[in-house]
C-alpha positions in Angstrom: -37.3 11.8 -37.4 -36.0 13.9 -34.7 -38.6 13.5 -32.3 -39.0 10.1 -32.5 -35.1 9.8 -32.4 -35.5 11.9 -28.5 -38.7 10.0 -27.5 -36.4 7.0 -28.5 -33.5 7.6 -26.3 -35.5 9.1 -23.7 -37.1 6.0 -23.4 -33.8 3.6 -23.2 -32.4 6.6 -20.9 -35.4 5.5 -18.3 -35.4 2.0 -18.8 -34.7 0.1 -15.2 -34.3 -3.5 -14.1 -37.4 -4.6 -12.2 -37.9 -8.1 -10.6 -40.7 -9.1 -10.9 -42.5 -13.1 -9.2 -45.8 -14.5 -9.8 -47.1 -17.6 -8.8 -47.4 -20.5 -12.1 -49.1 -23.8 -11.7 -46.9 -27.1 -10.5 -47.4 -27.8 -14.4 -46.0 -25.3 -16.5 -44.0 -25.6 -19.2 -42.3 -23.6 -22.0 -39.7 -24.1 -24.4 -37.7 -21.4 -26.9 -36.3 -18.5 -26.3 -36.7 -16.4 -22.8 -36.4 -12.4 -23.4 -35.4 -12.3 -19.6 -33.3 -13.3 -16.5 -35.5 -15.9 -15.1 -35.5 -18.6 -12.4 -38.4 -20.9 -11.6 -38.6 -21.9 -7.9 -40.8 -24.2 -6.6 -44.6 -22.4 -8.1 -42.8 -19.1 -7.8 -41.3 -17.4 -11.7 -39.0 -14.5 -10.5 -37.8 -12.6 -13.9 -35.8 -9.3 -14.2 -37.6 -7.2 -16.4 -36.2 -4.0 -18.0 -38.8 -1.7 -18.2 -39.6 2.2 -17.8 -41.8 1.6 -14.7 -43.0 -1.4 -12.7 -46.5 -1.7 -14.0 -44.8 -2.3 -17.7 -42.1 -4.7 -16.2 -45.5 -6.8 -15.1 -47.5 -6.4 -18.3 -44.3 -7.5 -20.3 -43.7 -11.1 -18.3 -47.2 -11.5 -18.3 -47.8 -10.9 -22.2 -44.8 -13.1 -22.6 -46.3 -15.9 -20.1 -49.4 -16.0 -21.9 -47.8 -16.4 -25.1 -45.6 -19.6 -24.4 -46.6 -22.8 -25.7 
């Protein structure tokens, strides 16, 4: 359990806000609960991911993006 206690916290230790913006069609939509920061402008989504790098901050709002109903 050690390990995985250090990988753990090594992990949160690293984490970093990243904003991330992609462009969504005029019609989407989504209800529930949002895991981030986010603001819809015009076609642009700009969310504040916490992540360890940038690439994860971008694979995170997409998985979540592609998951909405």
């Amino acid at each position: 359990m050690g390990k995985e206690f250090d990988k753990v916290m090594n992990r949160i230790k690293n984490l970093t806000e990243y904003e991330v913006q992609v462009t969504i069609p005029e019609d989407f939509e989504f209800s529930g609960v949002v895991p981030f920061d986010m603001q819809i402008t015009g076609s642009i989504l700009e969310a504040k991911v916490w992540a360890v790098d940038f690439d994860e901050a971008v694979y995170r709002l997409n998985e979540f993006l592609q998951n909405t109903d």
